[in-house]
Steps between C-alpha positions, in 0.01 A plus 500: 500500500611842454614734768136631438282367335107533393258250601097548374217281648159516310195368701257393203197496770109440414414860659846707435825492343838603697796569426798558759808611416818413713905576509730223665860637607770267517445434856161359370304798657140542334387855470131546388505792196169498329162367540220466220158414535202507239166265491522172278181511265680224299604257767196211655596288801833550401522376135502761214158569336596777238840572402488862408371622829756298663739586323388930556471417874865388537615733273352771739617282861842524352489851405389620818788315673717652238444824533510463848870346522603724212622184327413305193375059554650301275342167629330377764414225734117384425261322731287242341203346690097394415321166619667348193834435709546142607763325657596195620843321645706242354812304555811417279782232500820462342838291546775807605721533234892380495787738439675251289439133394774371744410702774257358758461852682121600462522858652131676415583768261305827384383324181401179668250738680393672183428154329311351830278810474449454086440154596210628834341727218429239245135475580194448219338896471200539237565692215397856651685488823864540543737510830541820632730439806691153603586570887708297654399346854753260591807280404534097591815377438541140549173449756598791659234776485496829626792631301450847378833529307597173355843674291830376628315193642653134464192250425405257185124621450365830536116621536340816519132556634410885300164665470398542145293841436285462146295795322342548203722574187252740327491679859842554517535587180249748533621701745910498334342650164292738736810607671713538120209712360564723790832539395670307790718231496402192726780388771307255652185315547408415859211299687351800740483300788826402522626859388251605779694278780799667437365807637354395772514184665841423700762193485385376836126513397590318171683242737252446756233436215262842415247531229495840265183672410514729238133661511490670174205671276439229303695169617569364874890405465614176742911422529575241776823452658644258748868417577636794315344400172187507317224280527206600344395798209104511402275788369109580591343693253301708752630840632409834694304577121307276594387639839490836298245373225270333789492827687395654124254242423312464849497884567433604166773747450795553245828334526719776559221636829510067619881538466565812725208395760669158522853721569383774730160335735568074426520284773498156524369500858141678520478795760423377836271776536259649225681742277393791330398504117753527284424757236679415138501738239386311173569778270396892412148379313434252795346512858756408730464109657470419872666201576479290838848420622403196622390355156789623313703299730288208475604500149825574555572164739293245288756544239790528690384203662440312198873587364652396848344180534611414107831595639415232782412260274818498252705451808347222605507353168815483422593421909680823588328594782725317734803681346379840612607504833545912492190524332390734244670832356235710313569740302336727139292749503218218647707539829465826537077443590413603828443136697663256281721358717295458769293309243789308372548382888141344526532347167852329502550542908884527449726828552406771251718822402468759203835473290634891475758527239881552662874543398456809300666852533413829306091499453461220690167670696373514133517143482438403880162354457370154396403615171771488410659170601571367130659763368727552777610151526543474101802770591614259786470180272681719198781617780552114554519338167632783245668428290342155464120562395468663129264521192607578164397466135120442442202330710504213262856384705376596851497137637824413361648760677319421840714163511836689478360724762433210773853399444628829556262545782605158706885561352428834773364293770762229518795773475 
């Protein structure tokens, strides 16, 4: 990395499209130096829907940032999400390699790990789906398990337990040619969840065993970790837009008026005591609305409970909710609704904290809020693997490229 050097996250959310801008010293020091936000017309539970306004919206995220930094993006880090992100975990074998045909040492080298991970990734995908991420979880070498860096090991047979993330192809592809017609060069394309834990879950957390909650606008984001690793990735199309559109659709009002009474008055708990009338102003050719507090936050809970307990139910599905021993880390705008923790306690009845973006200089206040949780850690994850995660040519190579970016990626983690 240079002695300073640019970094660019782009949140591609359902509701809004960031963009944070961040300088890295040589000590590795991340100062915050522009922040663009702008509503994403285009975007619909996190997949693309029309490419031009898409493509306007990040053109105008980015130039806000831009202006504000006084600098000019070259390329960015992406987050990529929507319910059509699957993943599942697989294993690989391989004999280690010898130096030379005479030689009986079998010491584990950096390309027997590359080939046991080619060899963990070799799973039967339909057409439309590609891999995304392979993660590493673990290293056996010889029976024993448990090894997180296998390289300079002595042992005949090597296996590696990883965590393969899929997504759709014409997603990703998508959102690159969005982020080319905006004039940008892509540096990297990143699952938000796990950009997200970057930001704000710790290493002891990730140890103990925690589950991420990304509540966005238009998808409900889960990453689980235990022993240091991930465990789990899985995406519920069902978001705070969703509690927005309810609000709209029971009350009778516009978006934009369900939106900013959902922001300023919405509770999850109802008052314990009747509450005045809340008085929303529908528009200059309309009689204002009274609204009962109560009911607005009747609405408000039955579809926060409803997202929760989906939540709930993936975990148990797929077995993880004995690995979260520290419980859950929420974070998104989602988090940010007055109650939903408390909530989150009833429902999963294990520790529950809102994830806060940290280890950021400059504008950091800017950026000091939940919302803000992806494109923070897409900085963090950039900061840790540049150098190592790049796009170039055209969309029609995009996969291709993703393979020589997991080997660059675990080539980082092993080193």
């Amino acid at each position: 990395m240079a002695v300073t050097d640019t970094l660019v996250g782009v949140d591609l959310g359902t509701t809004k499209i960031s963009a944070i801008i961040a300088e890295v010293n040589s000590d590795g020091e991340i100062q915050v130096v522009g922040v663009g936000n702008t509503a994403s017309p285009g975007m619909r539970r996190g997949v693309v829907v029309n490419i031009e306004k898409t493509t306007e919206a990040i053109a105008e995220a980015v130039g806000q940032a831009e202006q504000m930094a006084g600098v000019k993006v070259k390329d960015v880090y992406v987050g990529i999400a929507g319910d059509h992100i699957r993943s599942i975990n697989s294993r690989g074998v391989i004999a280690v390699s010898r130096g030379h045909a005479v030689d009986r040492s079998t010491v584990i080298s950096q390309n027997d790990v590359e080939r046991v991970i080619d060899a963990a990734r070799a799973v039967a995908l339909p057409m439309d789906r590609e891999v995304l991420h392979v993660l590493p979880q673990g290293f056996t070498v010889d029976d024993e398990p448990g090894i997180r860096v296998p390289v300079g090991m002595t042992g005949l047979r090597l296996e590696a337990d990883v965590h393969i993330i899929t997504g759709a192809i014409a997603s990703a592809q998508n959102i690159y040619r969005c982020v080319r017609r905006a004039g940008i060069g892509m540096r990297g394309l990143v699952l938000e969840p796990l950009a997200s834990s970057y930001a704000v879950l710790g290493d002891e957390e990730k140890e103990l065993g925690v589950c991420l909650l990304d509540l966005g606008g238009g998808t409900a984001d889960i990453a689980v970790f235990e022993g240091g690793t991930i465990r789990h990735t899985s995406v519920i199309g069902l978001g705070g837009a969703n509690v927005t559109r309810d609000i709209a659709l029971v009350l009778g009002i516009p978006i934009e008026v369900a939106e900013k009474l959902k922001i300023e008055r919405g509770n999850i708990y109802p008052p314990l005591t009747e509450g005045e009338p809340i008085t929303v102003e529908i528009g200059d050719d309309m009689k204002p609305r009274q609204v009962d507090p109560a009911e607005l936050n009747e609405i408000i809970r039955a579809r926060m409970e409803e997202i929760l307990e989906m939540v709930l139910r993936e975990l148990k599905r797929v077995d993880c909710m004995r690995m979260i021993a520290s419980g859950l880390v929420i974070t998104g705008g989602g988090s940010l609704l007055r109650g939903t923790t408390m909530l989150a306690e009833e429902i999963f009845r294990k520790p529950i904290r809102v994830g806060v973006p940290r280890g950021l200089n400059g504008l950091a206040d800017t950026v000091h809020n939940p919302a803000f949780a992806t494109g923070v850690g897409l900085i963090l994850y950039g900061l840790k693997y540049d150098g190592e995660v790049s796009f170039y040519g055209d969309e029609s190579d995009l996969f291709s490229r993703i393979l020589k970016l997991l080997k660059g990626w675990f080539h980082g983690l092993v080193n």
